[in-house]
C-alpha positions as a LaTeX table, in Angstrom:
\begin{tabular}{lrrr}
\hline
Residue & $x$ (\AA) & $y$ (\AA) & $z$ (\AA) \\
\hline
Unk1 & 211.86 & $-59.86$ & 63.43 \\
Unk2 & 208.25 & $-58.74$ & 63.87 \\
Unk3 & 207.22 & $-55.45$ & 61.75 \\
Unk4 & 204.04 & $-53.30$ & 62.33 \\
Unk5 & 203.24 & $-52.21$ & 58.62 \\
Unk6 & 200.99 & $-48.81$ & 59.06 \\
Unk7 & 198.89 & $-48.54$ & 55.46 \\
Unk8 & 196.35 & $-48.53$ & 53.35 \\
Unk9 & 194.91 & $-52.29$ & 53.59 \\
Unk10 & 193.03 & $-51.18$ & 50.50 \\
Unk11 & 196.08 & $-51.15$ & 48.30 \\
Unk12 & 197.91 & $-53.85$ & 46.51 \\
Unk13 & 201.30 & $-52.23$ & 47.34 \\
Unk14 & 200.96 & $-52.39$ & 50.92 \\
Unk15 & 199.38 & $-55.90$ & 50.56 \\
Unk16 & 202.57 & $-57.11$ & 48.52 \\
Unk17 & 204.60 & $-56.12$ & 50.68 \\
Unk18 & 203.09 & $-57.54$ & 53.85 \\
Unk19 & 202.67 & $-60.83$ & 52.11 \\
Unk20 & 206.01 & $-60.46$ & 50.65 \\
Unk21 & 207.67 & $-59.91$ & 54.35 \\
Unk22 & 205.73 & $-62.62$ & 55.96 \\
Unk23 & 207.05 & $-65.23$ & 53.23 \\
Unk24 & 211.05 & $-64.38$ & 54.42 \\
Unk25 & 210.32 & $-65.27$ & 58.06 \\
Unk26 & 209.29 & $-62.01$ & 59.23 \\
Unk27 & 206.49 & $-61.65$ & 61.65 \\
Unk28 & 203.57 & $-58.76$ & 59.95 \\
Unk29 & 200.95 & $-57.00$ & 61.64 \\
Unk30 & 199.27 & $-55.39$ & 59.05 \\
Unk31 & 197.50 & $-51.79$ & 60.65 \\
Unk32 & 195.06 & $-49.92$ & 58.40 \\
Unk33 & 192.72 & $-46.86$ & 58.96 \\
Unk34 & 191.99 & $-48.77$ & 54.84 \\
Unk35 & 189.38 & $-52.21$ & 54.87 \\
Unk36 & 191.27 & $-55.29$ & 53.47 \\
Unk37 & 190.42 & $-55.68$ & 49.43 \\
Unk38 & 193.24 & $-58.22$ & 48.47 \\
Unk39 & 193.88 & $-61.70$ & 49.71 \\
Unk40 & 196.62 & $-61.36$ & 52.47 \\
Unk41 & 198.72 & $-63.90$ & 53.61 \\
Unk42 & 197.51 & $-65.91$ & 56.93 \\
Unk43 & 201.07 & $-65.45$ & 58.36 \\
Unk44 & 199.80 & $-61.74$ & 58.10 \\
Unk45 & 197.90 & $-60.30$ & 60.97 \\
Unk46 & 195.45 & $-57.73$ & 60.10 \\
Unk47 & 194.49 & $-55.10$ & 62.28 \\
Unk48 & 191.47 & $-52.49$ & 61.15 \\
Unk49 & 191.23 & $-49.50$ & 63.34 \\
Unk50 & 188.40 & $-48.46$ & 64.75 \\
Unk51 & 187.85 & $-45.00$ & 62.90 \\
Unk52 & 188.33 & $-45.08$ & 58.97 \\
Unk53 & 190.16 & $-42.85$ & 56.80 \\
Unk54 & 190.69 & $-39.90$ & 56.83 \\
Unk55 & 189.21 & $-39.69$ & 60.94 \\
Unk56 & 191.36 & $-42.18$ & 61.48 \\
Unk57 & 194.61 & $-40.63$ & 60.81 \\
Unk58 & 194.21 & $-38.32$ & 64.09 \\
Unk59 & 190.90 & $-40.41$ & 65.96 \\
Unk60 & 193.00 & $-43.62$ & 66.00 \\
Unk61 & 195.92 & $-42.64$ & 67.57 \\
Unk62 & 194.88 & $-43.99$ & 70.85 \\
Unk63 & 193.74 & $-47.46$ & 69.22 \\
Unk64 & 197.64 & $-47.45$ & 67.56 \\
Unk65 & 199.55 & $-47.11$ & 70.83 \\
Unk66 & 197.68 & $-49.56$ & 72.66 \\
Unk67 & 198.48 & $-51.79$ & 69.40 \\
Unk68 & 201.63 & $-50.97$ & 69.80 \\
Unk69 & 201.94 & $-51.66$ & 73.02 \\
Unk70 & 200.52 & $-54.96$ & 73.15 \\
Unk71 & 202.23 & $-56.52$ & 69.90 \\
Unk72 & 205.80 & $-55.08$ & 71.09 \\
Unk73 & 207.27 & $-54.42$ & 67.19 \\
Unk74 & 210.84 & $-54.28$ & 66.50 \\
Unk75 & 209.76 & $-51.27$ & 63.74 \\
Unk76 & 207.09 & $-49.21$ & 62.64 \\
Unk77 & 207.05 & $-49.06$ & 58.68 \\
Unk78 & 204.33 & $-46.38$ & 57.78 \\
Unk79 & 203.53 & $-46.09$ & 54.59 \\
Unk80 & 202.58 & $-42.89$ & 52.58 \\
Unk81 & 204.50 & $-39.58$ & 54.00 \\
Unk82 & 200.54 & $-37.45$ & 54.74 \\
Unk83 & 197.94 & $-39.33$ & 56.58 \\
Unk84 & 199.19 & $-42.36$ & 58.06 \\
Unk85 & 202.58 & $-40.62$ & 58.28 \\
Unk86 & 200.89 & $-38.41$ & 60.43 \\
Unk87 & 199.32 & $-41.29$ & 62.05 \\
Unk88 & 202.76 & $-42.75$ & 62.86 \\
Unk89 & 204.38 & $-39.33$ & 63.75 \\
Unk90 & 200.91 & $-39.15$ & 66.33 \\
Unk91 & 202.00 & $-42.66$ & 67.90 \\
Unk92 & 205.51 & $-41.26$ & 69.33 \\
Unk93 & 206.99 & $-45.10$ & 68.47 \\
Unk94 & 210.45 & $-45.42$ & 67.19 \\
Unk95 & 212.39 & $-46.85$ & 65.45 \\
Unk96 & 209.84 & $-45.50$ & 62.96 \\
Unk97 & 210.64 & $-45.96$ & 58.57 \\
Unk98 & 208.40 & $-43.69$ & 57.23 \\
Unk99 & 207.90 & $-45.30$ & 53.18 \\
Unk100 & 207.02 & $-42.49$ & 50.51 \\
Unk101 & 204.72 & $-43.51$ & 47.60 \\
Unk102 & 204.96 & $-40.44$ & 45.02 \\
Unk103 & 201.67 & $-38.45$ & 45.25 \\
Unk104 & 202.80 & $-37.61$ & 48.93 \\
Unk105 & 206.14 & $-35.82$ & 48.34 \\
Unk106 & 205.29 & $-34.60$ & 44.87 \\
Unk107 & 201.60 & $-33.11$ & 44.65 \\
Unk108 & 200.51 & $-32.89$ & 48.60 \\
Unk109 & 203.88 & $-30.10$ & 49.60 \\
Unk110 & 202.91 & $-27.66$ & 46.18 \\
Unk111 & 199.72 & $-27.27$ & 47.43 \\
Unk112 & 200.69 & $-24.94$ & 50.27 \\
Unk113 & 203.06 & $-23.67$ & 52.46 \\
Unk114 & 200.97 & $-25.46$ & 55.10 \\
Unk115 & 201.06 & $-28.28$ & 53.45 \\
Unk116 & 204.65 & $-28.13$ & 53.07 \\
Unk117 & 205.11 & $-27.47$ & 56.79 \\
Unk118 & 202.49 & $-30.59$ & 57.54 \\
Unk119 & 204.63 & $-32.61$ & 55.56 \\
Unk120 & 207.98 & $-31.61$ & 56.90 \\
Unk121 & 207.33 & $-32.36$ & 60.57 \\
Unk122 & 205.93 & $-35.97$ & 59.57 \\
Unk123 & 209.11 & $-36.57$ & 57.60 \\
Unk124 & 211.42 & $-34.73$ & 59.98 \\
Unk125 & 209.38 & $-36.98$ & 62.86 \\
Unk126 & 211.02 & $-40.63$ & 61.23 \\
Unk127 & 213.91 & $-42.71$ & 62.14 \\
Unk128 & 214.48 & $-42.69$ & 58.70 \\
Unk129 & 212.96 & $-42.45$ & 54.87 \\
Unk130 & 212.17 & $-45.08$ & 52.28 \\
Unk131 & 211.78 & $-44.70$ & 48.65 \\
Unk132 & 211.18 & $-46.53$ & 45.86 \\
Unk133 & 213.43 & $-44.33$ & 43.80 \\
Unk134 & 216.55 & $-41.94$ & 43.63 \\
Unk135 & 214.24 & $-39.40$ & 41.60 \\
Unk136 & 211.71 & $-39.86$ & 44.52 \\
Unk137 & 213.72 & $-39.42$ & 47.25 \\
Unk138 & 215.37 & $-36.46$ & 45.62 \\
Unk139 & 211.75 & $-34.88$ & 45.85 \\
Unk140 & 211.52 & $-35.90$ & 49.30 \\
Unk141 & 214.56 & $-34.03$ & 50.03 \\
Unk142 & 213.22 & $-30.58$ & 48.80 \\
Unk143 & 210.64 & $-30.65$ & 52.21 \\
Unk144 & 212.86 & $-32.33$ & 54.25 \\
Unk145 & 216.66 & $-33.30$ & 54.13 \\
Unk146 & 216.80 & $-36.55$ & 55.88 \\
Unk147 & 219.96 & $-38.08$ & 57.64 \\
Unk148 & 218.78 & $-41.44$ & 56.72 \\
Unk149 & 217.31 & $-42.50$ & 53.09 \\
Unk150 & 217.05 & $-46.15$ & 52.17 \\
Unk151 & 216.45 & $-46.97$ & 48.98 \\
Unk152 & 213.65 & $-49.80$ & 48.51 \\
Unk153 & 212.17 & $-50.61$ & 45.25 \\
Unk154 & 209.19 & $-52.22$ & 44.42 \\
Unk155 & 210.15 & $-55.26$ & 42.49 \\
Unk156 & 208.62 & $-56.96$ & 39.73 \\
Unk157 & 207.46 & $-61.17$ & 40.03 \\
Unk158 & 209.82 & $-62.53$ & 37.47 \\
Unk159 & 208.14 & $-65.97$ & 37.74 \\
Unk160 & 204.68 & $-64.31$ & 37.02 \\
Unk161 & 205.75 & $-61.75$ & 34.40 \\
Unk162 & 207.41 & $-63.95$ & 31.83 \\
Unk163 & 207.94 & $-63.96$ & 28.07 \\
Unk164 & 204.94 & $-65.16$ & 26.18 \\
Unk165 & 205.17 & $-65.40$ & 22.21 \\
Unk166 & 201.22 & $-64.50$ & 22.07 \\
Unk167 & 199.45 & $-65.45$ & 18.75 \\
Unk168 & 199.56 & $-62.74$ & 15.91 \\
Unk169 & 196.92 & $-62.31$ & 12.79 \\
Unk170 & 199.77 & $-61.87$ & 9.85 \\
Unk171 & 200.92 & $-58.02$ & 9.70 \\
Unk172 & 199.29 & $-56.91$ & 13.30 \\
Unk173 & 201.32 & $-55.32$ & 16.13 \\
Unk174 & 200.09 & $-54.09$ & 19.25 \\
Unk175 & 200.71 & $-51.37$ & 21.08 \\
Unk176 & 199.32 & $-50.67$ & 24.47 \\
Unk177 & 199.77 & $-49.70$ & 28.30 \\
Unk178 & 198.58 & $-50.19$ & 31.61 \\
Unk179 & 198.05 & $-47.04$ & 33.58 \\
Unk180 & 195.33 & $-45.46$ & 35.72 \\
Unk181 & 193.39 & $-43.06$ & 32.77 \\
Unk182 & 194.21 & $-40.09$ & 34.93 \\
Unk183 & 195.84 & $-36.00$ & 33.28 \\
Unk184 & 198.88 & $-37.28$ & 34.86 \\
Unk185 & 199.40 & $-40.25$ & 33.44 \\
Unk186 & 199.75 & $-38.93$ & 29.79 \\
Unk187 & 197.24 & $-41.26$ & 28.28 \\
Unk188 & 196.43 & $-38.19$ & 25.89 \\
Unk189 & 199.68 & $-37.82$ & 24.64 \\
Unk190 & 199.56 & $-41.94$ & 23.87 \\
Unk191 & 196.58 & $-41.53$ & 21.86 \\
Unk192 & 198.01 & $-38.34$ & 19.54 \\
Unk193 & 201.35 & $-40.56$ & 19.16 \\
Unk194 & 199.10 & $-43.36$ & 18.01 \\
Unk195 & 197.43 & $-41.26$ & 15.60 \\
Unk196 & 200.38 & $-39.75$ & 14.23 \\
Unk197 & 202.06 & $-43.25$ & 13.97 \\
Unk198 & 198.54 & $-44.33$ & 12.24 \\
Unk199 & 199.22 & $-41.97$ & 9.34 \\
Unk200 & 202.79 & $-42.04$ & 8.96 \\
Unk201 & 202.96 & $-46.02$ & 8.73 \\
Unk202 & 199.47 & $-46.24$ & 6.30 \\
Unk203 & 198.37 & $-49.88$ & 5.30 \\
Unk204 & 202.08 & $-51.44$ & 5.78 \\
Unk205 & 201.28 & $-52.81$ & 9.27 \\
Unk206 & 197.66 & $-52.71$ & 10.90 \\
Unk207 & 198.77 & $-51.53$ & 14.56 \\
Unk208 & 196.42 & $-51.54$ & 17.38 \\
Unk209 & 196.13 & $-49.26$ & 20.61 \\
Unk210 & 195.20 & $-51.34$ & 23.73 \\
Unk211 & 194.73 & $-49.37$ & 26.97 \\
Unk212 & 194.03 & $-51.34$ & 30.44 \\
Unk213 & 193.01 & $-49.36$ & 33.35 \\
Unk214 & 189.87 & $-47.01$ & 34.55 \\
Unk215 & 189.85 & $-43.38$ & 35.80 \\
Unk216 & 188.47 & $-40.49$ & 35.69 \\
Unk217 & 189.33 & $-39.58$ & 31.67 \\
Unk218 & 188.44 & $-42.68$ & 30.60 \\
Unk219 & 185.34 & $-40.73$ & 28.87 \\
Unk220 & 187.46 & $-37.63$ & 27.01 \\
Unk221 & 190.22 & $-40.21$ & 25.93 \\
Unk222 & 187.08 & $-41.96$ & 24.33 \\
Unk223 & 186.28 & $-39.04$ & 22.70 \\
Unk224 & 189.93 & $-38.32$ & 21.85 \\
Unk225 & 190.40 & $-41.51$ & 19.79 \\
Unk226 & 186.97 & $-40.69$ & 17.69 \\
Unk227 & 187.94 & $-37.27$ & 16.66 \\
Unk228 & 191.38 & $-38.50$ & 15.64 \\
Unk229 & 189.38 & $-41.14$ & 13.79 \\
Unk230 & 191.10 & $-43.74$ & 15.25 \\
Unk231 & 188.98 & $-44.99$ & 17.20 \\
Unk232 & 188.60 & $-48.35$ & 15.66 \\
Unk233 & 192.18 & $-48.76$ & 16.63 \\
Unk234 & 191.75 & $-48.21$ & 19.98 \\
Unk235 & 190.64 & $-50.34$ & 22.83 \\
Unk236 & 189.29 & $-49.51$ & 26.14 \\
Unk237 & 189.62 & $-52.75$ & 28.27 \\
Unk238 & 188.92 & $-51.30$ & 31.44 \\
Unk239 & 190.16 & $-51.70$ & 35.18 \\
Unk240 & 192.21 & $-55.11$ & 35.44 \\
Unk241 & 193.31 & $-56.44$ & 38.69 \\
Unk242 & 197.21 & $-57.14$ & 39.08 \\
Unk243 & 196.74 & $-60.66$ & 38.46 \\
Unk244 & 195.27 & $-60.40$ & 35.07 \\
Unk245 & 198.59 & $-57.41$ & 34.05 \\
Unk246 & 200.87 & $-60.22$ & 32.52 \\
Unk247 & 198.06 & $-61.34$ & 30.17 \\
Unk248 & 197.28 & $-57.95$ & 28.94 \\
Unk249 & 201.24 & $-57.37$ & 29.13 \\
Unk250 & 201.46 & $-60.91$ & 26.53 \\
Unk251 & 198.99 & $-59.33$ & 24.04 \\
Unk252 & 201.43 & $-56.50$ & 23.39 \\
Unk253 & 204.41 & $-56.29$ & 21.17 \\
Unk254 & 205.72 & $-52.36$ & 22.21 \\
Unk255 & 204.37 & $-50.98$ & 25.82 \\
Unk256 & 204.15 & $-47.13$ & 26.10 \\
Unk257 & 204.05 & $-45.11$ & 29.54 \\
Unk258 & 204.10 & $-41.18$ & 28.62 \\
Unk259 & 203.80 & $-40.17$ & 32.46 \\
Unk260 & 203.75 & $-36.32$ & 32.97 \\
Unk261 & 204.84 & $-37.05$ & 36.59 \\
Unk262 & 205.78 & $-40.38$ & 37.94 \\
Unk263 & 207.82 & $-41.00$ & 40.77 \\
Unk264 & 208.63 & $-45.09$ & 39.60 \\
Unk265 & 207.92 & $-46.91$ & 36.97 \\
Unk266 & 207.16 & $-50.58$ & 38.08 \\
Unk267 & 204.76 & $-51.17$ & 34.81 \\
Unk268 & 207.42 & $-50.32$ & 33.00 \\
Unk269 & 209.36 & $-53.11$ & 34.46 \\
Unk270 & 206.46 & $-55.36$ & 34.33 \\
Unk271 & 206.59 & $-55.28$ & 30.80 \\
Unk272 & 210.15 & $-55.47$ & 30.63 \\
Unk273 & 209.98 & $-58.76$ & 32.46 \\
Unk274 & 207.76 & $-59.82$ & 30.05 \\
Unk275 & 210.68 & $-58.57$ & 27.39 \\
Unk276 & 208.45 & $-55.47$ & 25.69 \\
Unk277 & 210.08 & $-52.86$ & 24.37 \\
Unk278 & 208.64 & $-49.67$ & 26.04 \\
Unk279 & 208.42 & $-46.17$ & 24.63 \\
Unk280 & 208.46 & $-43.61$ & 27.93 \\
Unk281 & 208.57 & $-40.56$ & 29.13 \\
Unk282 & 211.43 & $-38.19$ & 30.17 \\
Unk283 & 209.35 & $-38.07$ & 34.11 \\
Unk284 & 211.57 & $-38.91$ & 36.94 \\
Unk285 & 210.41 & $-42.19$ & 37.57 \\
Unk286 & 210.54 & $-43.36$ & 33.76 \\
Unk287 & 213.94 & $-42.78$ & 33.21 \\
Unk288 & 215.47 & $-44.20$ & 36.59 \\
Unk289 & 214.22 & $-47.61$ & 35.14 \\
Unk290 & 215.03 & $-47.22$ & 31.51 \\
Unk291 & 218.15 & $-47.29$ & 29.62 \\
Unk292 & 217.34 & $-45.70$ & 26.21 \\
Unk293 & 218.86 & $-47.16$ & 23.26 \\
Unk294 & 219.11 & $-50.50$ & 24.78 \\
Unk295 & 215.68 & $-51.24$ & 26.42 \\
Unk296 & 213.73 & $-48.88$ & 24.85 \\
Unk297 & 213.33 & $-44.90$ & 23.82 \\
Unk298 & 213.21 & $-42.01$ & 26.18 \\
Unk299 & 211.03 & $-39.23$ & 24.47 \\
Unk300 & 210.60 & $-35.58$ & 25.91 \\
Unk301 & 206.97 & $-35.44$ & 27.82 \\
Unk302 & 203.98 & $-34.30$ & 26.24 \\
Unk303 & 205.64 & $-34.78$ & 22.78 \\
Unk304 & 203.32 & $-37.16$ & 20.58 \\
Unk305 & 205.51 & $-36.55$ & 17.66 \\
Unk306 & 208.55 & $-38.03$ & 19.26 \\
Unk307 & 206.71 & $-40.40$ & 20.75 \\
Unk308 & 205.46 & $-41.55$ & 17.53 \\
Unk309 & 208.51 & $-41.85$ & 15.92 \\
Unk310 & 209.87 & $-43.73$ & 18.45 \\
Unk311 & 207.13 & $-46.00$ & 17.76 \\
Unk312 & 207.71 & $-46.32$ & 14.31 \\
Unk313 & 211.38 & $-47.32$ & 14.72 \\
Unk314 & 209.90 & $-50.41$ & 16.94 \\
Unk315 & 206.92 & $-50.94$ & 14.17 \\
Unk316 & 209.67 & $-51.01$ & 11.67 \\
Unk317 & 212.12 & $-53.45$ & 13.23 \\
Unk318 & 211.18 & $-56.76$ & 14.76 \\
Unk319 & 214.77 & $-57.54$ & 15.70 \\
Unk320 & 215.07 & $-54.53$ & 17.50 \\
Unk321 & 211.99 & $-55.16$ & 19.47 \\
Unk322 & 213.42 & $-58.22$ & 20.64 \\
Unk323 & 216.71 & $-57.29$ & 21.02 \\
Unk324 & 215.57 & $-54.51$ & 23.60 \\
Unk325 & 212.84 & $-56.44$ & 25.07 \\
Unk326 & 215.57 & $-59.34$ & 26.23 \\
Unk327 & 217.80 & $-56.45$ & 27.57 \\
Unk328 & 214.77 & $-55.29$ & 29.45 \\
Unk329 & 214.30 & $-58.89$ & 31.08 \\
Unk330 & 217.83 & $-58.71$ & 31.83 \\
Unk331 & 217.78 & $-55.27$ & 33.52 \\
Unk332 & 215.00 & $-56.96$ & 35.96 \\
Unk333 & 216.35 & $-59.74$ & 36.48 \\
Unk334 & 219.35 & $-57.76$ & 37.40 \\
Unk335 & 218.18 & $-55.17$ & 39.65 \\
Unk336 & 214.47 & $-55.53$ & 40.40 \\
Unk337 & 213.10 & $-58.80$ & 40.95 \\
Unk338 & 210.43 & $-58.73$ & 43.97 \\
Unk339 & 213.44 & $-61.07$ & 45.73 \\
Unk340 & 215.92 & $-58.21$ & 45.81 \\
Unk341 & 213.12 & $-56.01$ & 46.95 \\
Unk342 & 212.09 & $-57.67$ & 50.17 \\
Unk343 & 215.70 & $-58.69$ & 51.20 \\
Unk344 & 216.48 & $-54.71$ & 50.52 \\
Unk345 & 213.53 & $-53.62$ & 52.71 \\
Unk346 & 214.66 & $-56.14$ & 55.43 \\
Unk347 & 218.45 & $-54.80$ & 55.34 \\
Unk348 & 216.51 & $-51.59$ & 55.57 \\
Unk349 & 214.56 & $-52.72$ & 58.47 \\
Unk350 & 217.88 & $-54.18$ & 60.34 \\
Unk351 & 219.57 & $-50.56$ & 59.48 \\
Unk352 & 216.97 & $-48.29$ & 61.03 \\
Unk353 & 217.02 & $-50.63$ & 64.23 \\
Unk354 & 220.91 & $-50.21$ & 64.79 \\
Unk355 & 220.20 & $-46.16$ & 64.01 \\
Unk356 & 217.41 & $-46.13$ & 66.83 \\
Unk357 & 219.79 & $-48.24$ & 69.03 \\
Unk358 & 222.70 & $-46.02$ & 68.52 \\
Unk359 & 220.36 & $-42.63$ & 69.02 \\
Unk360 & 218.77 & $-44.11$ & 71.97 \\
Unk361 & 220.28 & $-46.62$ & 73.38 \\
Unk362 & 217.40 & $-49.34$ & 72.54 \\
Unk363 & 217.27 & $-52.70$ & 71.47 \\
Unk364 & 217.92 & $-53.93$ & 68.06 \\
Unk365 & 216.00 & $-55.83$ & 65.17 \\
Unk366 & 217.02 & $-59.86$ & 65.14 \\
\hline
\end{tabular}
């Protein structure tokens, strides 16, 4: 099977999943408007277009075809519904899988009617949709009822997120996330849950905030912590690359992702894997991967005070992190490893060749 993977080189995603492809046999040409900024796979071909995002959406469309035609794939697989969905739609090649990432099908069609429109003809342009989620392709549906929807989640590593009893000092707990420290992402909300938890649980345990990741709040959330005088208790670690997330995952004892819009929640299942409790949101993506009660609490969104009791129930209860941090190990070893993922994307693959051959009379995928 040989695959032309249209996306953002820049990304780990798309790299994960090109690497991930090439290590079941399939043959990956890896086409980006994005430079390469993660090691790839040398079964991977790489293929940097000419012009550079965002040009390179529309002034690369000649560079594509001749690609195309030289390297002869058996699919297209664009990924992200806007630019290089337009990119792909531009190309005129089929069988075309046109991947939606979140940002694409949830912020870009609000923006306008336009936009909207823009995005309807890219998605109405595919062989078919993928999404990493039921929530998300529920969205995707609202701009553009597709005939075809595969579902293809982004799995976790089970082998490289894996329980780790870290070292404790007597009486401390951690609490923490790792999320981009963007309005979105409800980092704010995490903070005033903290606080609240802070003062309702007093000197019985001395629980930490850890938060991993870089954006453009980093700064007010700062500030945040100070005037809720907790910011002793909170840590700023910074941007960590997806290699170091299981060892900031293994310093944690609850993990916490209060998303105000999130269209999956694979950090959620990271930490899972690593058998964390998690405290989340009620956002799409949060609650497709969560089962409350068992591997951790739903809480309404933008709600510190159920947040924090949530997190006082875990404080309180060391059997009952464990007990729903082994249920959340099981739930990904279940349903998402990164195993299931790429033999679900190359069903997927196989599926969207037979459609094209039906439709058109072509060849299909080997």
């Amino acid at each position: 099977m040989r695959i032309m993977l249209l996306a953002n080189a820049g990304a780990i995603h798309s790299i994960r999943w090109a690497n991930g492809l090439a290590s079941h046999g399939v043959e990956v040409h890896l086409v980006s408007a994005h430079r390469l900024s993660h090691d790839l796979d040398p079964r991977v071909t790489f293929h940097l277009l000419p012009v550079l995002a965002p040009l390179g959406y529309i002034c690369s469309v000649v560079s594509l075809q001749r690609l195309l035609k030289v390297i002869e794939p058996d699919l297209l697989n664009a990924h992200y519904a806007t630019g290089y969905g337009l990119l792909a739609r531009l190309s005129r090649f089929r069988p075309l899988l046109l991947s939606v990432w979140g940002s694409d099908v949830y912020d870009f069609p609000v923006k306008s009617k336009l936009h909207r429109w823009f995005l309807r003809k890219n998605l109405s342009a595919a062989t078919a949709i993928g999404s990493t989620s039921r929530c998300m392709a529920a969205e995707t549906a609202k701009t553009f009822q597709a005939e075809h929807v595969f579902i293809t989640p982004f799995g976790v590593d089970e082998k490289l997120f894996l329980p780790v009893g870290g070292a404790r000092k007597a009486g401390e707990l951690i609490i923490g996330t790792v999320k981009t420290l963007g309005s979105k992402y409800g980092i704010d909300t995490l903070i005033a849950a903290f606080a609240h938890a802070c003062s309702a649980i007093g000197d019985d345990v001395d629980i930490r905030l850890e938060i991993s990741g870089d954006g453009p709040d980093r700064e007010e959330l700062t500030s945040l912590a100070r005037r809720l005088h907790i910011g002793s208790k909170v840590t700023f670690h910074g941007w960590v690359a997806h290699s170091d997330v299981p060892a900031m995952l293994h310093r944690m004892d609850i993990y916490v992702a209060l998303s105000r819009l999130e269209s999956f929640g694979v950090a959620i299942l990271e930490a899972g894997a690593c058998e964390l409790p998690v405290v989340v949101s009620d956002a799409d993506g949060p609650v497709e991967v969560t089962v409350n009660g068992k591997t951790g609490f739903i809480v309404p969104r933008e709600d510190p005070v159920a947040a924090a009791e949530a997190l006082l129930v875990l404080i309180r209860s060391a059997q009952l992190r464990k007990d729903m941090g082994s249920a959340g190990r099981e739930q990904v070893l279940a349903n998402y490893t990164w195993e299931h993922s790429i033999e679900l994307m190359i069903k997927a693959y196989r599926q969207v060749g037979a459609i094209h051959q039906r439709e058109n009379g072509a060849g299909k995928l080997s």
